[in-house]
ZARO-562680 format. One record per residue: residue number from 1; residue in three letters; x, y, z of N, C-alpha, C, O in turn. Coordinates in pm, 1 decimal. Each point is the difference from the previous one (the first is absolute). Example, Ala and Ser with C-alpha at 12.3 -4.5 7.8 and 13.67 -1.06 7.14 Angstrom:
2
+-----+-----+----------+----------+----------+----------+----------+----------+----------+----------+----------+----------+----------+----------+
|   k |   r |   n.east |  n.north |     n.up |  ca.east | ca.north |    ca.up |   c.east |  c.north |     c.up |   o.east |  o.north |     o.up |
+-----+-----+----------+----------+----------+----------+----------+----------+----------+----------+----------+----------+----------+----------+
|   1 | ALA |   1319.0 |   -569.0 |    780.0 |    -89.0 |    119.0 |      0.0 |     90.0 |    120.0 |      0.0 |    103.6 |     -1.9 |     66.5 |
|   2 | SER |   -138.6 |    106.9 |   -138.5 |     82.0 |    119.0 |      6.0 |    -77.0 |    109.0 |     73.0 |     50.9 |    110.8 |     16.9 |
+-----+-----+----------+----------+----------+----------+----------+----------+----------+----------+----------+----------+----------+----------+
//
This chain:
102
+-----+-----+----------+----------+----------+----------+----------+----------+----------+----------+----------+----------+----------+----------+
|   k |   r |   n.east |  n.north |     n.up |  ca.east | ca.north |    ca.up |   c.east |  c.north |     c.up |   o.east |  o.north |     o.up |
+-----+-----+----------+----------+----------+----------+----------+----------+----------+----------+----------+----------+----------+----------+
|   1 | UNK |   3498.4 |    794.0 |  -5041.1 |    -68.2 |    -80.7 |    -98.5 |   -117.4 |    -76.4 |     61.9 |    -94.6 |    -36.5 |    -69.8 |
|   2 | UNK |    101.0 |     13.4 |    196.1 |    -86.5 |   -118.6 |     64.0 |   -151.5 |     93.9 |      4.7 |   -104.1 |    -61.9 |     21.9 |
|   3 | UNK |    100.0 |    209.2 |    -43.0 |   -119.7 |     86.0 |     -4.2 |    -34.4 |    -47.9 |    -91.7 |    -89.0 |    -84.1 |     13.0 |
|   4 | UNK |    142.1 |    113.3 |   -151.5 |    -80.6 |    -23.6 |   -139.2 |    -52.3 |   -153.1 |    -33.6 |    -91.7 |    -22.0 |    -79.1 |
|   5 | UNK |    150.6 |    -62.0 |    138.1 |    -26.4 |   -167.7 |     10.4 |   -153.1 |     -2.3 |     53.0 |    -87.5 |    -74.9 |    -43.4 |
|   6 | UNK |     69.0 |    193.5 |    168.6 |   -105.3 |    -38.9 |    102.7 |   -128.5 |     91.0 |    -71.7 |   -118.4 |    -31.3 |     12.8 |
|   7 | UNK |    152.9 |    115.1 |    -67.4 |   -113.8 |    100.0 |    -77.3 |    -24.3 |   -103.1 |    -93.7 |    -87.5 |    -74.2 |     44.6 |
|   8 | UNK |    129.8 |     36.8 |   -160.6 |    -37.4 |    -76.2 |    -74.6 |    -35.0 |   -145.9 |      9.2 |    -66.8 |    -58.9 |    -85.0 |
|   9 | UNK |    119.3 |      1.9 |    199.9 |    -73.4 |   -130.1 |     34.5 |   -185.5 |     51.4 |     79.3 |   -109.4 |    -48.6 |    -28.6 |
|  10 | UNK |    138.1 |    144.5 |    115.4 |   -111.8 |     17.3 |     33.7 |   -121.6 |     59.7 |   -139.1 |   -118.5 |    -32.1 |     -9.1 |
|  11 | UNK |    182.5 |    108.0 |    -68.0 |   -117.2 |      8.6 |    -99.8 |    -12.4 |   -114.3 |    -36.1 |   -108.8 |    -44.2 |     36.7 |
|  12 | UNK |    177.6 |    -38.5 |   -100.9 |     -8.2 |   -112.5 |    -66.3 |   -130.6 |   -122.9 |    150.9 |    -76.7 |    -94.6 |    -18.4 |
|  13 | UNK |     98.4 |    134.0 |     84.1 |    -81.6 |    -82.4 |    127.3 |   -165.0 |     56.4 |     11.7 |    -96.3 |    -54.4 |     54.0 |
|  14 | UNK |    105.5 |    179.0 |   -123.8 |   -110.4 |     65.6 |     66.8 |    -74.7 |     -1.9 |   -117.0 |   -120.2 |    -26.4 |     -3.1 |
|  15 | UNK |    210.0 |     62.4 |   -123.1 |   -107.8 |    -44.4 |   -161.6 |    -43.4 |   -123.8 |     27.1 |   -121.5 |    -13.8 |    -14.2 |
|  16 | UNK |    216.8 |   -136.2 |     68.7 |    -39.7 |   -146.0 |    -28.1 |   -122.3 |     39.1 |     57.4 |    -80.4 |     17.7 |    -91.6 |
|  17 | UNK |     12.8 |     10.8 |    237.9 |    -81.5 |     36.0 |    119.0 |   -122.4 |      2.8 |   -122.5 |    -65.9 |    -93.9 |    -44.8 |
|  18 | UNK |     63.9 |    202.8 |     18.8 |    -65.2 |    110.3 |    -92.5 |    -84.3 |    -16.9 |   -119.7 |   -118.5 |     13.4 |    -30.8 |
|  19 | UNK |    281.2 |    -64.6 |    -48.7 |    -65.8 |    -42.8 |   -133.7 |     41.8 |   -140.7 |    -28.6 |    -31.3 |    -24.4 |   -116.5 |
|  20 | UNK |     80.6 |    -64.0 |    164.8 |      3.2 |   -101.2 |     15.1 |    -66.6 |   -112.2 |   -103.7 |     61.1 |    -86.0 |    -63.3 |
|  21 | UNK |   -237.8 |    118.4 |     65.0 |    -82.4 |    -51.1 |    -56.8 |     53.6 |     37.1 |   -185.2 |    -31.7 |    -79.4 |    -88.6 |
|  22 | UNK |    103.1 |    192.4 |     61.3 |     15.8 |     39.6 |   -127.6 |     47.7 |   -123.4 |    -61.3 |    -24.0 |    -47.2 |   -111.1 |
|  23 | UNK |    110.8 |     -3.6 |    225.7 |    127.5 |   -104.9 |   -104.0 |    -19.9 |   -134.0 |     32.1 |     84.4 |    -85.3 |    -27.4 |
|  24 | UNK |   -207.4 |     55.7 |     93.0 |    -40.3 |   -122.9 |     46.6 |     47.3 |   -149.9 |   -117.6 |     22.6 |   -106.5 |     57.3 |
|  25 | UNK |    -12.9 |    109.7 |   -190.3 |     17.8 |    -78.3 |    -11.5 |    175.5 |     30.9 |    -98.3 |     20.1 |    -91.0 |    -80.3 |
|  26 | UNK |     76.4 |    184.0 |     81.7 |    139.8 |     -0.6 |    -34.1 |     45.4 |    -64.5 |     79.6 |    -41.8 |    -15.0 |    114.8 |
|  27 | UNK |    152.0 |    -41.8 |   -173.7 |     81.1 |   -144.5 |     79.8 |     64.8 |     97.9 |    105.7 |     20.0 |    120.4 |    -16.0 |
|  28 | UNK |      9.5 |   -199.3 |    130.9 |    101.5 |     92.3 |    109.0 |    105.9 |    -15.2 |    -83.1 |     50.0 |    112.2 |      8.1 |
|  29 | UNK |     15.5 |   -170.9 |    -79.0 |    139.1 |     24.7 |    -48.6 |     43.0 |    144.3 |    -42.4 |    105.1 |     61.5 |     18.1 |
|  30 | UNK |   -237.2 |    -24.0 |    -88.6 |    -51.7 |    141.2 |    -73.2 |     -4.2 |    108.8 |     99.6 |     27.7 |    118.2 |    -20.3 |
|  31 | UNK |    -68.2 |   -176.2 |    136.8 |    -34.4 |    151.0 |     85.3 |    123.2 |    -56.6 |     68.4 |    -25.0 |     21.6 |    118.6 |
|  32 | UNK |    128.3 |    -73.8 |   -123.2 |     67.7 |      3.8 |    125.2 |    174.2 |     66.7 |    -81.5 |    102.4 |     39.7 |     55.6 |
|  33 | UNK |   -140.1 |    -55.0 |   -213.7 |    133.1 |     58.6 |    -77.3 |    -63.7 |    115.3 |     15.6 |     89.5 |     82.0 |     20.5 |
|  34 | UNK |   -248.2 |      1.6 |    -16.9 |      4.3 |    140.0 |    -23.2 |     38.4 |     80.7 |    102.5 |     49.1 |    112.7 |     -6.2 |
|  35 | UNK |    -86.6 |   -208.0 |    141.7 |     82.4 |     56.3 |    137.8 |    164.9 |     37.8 |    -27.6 |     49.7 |    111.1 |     18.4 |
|  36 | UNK |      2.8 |   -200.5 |    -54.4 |    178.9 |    -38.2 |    -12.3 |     41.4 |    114.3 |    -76.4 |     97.7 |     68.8 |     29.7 |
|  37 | UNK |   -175.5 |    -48.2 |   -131.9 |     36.6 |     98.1 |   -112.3 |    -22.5 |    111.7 |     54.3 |     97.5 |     74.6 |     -8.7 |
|  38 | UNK |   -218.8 |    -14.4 |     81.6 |    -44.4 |    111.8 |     38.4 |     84.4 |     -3.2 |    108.8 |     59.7 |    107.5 |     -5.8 |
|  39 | UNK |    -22.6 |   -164.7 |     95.6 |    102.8 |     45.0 |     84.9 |    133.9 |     -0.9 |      6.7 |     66.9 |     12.4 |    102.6 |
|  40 | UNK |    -22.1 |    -29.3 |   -227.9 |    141.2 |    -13.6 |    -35.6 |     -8.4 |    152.3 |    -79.9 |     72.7 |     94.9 |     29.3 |
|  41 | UNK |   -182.0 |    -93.1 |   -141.0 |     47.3 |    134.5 |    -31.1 |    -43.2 |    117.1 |     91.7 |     53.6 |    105.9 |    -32.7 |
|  42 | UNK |   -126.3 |    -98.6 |    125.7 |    -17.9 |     73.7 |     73.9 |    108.2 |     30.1 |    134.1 |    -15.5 |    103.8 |     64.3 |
|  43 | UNK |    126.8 |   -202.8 |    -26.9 |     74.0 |     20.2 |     67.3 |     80.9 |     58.6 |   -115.5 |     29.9 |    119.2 |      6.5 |
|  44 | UNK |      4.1 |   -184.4 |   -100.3 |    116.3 |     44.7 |   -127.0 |     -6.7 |    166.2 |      4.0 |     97.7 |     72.2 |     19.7 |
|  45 | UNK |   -221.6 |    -31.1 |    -40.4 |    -41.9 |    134.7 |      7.2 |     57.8 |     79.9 |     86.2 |     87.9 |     84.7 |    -15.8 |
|  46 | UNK |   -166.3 |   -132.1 |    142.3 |     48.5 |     67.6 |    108.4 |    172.4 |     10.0 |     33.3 |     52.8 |     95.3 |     57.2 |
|  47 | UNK |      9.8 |   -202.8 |   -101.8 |    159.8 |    -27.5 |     16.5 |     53.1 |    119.5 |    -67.3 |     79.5 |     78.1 |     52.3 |
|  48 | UNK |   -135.3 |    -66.4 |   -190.0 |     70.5 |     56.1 |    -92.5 |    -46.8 |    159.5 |     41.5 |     70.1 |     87.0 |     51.7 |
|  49 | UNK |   -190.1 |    -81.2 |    -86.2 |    -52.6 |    176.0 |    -46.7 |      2.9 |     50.6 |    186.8 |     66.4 |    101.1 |     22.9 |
|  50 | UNK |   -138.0 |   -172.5 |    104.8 |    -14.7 |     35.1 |     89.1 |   -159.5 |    -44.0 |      9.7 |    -75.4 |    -52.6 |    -81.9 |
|  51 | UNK |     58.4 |     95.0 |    211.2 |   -144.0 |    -79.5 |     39.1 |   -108.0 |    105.6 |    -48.2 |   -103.1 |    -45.6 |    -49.5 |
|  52 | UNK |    118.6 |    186.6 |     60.0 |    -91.7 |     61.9 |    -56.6 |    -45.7 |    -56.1 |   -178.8 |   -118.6 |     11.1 |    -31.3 |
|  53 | UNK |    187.3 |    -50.1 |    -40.7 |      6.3 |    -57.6 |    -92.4 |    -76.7 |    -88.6 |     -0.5 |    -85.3 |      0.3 |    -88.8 |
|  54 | UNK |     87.4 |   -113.9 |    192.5 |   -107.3 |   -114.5 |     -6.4 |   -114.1 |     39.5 |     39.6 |    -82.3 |    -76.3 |    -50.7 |
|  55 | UNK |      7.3 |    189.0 |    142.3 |    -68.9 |     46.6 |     12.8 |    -68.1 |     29.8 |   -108.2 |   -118.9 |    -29.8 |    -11.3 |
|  56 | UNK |    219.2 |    122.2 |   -124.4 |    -73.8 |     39.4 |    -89.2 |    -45.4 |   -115.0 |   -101.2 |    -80.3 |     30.6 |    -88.2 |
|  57 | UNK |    134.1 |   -178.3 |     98.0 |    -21.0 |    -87.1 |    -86.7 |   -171.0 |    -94.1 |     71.8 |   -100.1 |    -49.7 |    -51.6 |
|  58 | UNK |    146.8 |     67.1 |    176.3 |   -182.9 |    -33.0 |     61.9 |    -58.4 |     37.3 |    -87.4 |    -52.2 |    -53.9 |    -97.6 |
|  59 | UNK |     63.9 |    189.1 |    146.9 |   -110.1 |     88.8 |    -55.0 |    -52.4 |     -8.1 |   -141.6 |   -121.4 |     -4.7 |    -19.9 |
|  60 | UNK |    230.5 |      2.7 |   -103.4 |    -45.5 |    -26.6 |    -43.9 |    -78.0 |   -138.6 |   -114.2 |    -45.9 |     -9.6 |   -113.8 |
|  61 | UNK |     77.3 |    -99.7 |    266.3 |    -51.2 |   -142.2 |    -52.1 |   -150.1 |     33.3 |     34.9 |   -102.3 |    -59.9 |    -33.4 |
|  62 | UNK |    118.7 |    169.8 |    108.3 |   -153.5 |      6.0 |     58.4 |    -88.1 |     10.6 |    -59.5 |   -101.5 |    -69.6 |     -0.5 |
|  63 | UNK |    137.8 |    195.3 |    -83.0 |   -100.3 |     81.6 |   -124.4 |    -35.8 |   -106.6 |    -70.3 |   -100.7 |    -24.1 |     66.7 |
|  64 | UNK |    101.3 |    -59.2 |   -147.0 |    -51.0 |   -111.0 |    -87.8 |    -73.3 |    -81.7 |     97.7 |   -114.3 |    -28.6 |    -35.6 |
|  65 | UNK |    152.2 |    -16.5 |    151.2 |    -84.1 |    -84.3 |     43.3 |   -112.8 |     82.2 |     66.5 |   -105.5 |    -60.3 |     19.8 |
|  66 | UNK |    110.8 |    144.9 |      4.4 |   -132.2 |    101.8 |     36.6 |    -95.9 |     18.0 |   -161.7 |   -121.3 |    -19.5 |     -7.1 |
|  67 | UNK |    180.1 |     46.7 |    -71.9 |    -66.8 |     41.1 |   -130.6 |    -60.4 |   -149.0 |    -55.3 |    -71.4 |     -2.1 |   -100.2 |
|  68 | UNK |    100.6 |   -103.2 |    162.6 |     -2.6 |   -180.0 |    -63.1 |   -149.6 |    -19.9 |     71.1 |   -107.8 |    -19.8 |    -55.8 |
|  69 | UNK |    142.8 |     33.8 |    221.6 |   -128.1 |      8.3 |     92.5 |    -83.9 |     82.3 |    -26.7 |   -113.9 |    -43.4 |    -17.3 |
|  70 | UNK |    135.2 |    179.0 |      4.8 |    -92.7 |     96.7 |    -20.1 |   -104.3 |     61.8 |    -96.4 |   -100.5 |     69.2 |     16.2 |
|  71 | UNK |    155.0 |   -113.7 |   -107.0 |    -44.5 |     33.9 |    -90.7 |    -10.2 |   -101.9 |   -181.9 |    -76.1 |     19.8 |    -94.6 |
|  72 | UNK |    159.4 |    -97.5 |    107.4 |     24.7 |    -85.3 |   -150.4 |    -84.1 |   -143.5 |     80.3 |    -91.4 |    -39.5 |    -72.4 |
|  73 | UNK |    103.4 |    -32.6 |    187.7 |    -95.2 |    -80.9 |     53.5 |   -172.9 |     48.4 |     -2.4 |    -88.2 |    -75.6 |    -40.6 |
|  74 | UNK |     70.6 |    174.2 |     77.1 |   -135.6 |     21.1 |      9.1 |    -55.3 |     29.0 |   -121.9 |   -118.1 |    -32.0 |    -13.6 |
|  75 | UNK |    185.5 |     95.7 |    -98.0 |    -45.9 |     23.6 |   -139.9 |    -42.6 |   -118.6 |    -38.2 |   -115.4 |    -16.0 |    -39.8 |
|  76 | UNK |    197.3 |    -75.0 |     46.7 |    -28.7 |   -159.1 |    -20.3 |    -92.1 |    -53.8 |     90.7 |    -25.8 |   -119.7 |    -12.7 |
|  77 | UNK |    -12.3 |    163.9 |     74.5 |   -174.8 |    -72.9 |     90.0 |     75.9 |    -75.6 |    124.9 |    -65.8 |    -82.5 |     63.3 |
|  78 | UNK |    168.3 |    101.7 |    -35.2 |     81.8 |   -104.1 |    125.0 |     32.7 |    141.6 |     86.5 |     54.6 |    104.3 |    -36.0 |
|  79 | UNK |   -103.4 |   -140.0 |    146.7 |     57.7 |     68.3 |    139.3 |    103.8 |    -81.8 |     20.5 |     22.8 |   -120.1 |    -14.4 |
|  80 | UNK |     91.1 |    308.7 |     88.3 |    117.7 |     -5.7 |    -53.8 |     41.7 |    -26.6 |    159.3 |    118.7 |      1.0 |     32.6 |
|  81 | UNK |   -181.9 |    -15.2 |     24.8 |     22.1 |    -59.2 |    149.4 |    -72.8 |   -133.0 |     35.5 |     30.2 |    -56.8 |    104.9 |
|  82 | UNK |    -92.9 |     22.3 |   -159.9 |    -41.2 |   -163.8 |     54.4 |      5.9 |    -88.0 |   -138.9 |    -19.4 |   -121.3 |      9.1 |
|  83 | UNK |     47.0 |    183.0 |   -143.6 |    -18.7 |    -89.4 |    -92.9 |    -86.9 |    -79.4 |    -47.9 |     -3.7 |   -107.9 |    -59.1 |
|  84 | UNK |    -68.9 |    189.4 |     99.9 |   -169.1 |    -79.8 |    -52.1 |    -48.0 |    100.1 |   -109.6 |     23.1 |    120.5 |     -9.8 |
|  85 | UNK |    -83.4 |   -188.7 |    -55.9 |   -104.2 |   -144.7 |      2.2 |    156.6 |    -88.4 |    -64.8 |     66.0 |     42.2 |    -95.0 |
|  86 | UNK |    -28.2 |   -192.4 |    189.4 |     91.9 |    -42.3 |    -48.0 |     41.3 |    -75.4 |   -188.6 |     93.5 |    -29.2 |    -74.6 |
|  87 | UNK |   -250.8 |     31.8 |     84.6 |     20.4 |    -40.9 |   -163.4 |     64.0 |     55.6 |    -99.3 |     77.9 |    -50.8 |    -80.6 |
|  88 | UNK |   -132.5 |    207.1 |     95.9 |     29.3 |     52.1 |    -82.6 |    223.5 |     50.9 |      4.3 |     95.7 |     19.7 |    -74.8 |
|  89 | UNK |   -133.4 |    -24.4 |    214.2 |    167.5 |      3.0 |     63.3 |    100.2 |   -102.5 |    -71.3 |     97.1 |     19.9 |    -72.9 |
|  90 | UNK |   -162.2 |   -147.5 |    125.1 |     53.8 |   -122.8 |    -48.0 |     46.6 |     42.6 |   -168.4 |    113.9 |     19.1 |    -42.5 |
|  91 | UNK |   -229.7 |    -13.5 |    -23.7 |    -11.6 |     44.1 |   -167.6 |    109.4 |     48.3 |    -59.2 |     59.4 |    -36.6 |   -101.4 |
|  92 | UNK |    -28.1 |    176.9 |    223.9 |    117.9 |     83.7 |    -67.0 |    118.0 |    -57.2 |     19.3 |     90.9 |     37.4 |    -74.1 |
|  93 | UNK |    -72.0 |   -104.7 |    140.3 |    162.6 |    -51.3 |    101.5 |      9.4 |   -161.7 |    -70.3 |     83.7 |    -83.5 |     34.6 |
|  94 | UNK |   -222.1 |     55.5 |   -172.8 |     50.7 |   -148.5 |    -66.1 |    -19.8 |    -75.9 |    109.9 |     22.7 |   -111.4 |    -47.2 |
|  95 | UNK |    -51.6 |     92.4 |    171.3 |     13.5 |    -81.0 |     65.5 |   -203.8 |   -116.8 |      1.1 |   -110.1 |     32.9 |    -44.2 |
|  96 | UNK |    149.8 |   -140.2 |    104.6 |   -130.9 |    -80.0 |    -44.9 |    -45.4 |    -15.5 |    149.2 |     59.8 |    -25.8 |    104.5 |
|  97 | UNK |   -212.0 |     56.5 |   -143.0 |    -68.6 |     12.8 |    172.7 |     12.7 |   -128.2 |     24.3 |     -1.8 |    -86.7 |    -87.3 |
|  98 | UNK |     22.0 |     58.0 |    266.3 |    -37.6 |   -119.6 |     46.8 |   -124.9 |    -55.4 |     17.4 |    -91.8 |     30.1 |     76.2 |
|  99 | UNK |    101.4 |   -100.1 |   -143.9 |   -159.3 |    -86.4 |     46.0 |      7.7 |    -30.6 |    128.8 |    101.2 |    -40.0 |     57.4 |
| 100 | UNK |   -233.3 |     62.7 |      1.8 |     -9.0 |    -16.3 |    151.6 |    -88.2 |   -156.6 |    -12.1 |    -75.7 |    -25.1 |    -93.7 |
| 101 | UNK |    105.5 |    -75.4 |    214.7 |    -30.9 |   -103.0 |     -8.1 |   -191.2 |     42.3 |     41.5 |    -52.1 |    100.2 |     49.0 |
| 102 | UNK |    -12.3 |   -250.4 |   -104.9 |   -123.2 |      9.4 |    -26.8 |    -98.1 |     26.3 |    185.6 |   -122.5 |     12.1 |      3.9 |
+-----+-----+----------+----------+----------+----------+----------+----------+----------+----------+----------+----------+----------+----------+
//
């Protein structure tokens, strides 16, 4: 079990790295239940079906977030790797730009 703990903490380490900037303003409470959840059902997985199993559930968390970056971000005028132009980023995610001091 201590494999599937370390695969999925390390993705989970290497998206924060990465994309980090995506979730800049969700409460950590938020990103720290989606960790708990994602690695509970992802060990659950692996417990139950076997690890090739969680393999296939990566995979396919992957496909959407490749199709989110790749393609449904940039239709919308936001690069799907730096999130710019942030306004328009901000716009979609409801969230309110910071005013930068004068």
């Amino acid at each position: 079990m201590w494999f599937e703990v370390a695969v999925i903490s390390t993705l989970f380490a290497v998206g924060n790295i990465l994309f980090g900037h995506f979730e800049e303003h969700t409460p950590k409470w938020r990103r720290l239940l989606k960790f708990a959840l994602f690695m509970a059902l992802g060990v659950s997985i692996s417990h139950s079906f076997g690890r090739a199993w969680l393999w296939v559930f990566l995979l396919t968390l992957a496909a959407p977030v490749l199709v989110i970056h790749a393609w449904w971000l940039p239709r919308r005028g936001i690069n799907g790797w730096t999130g710019e132009p942030r306004d328009k980023y901000y716009a979609l995610r409801g969230w309110k730009r910071p005013v930068s001091p004068p």
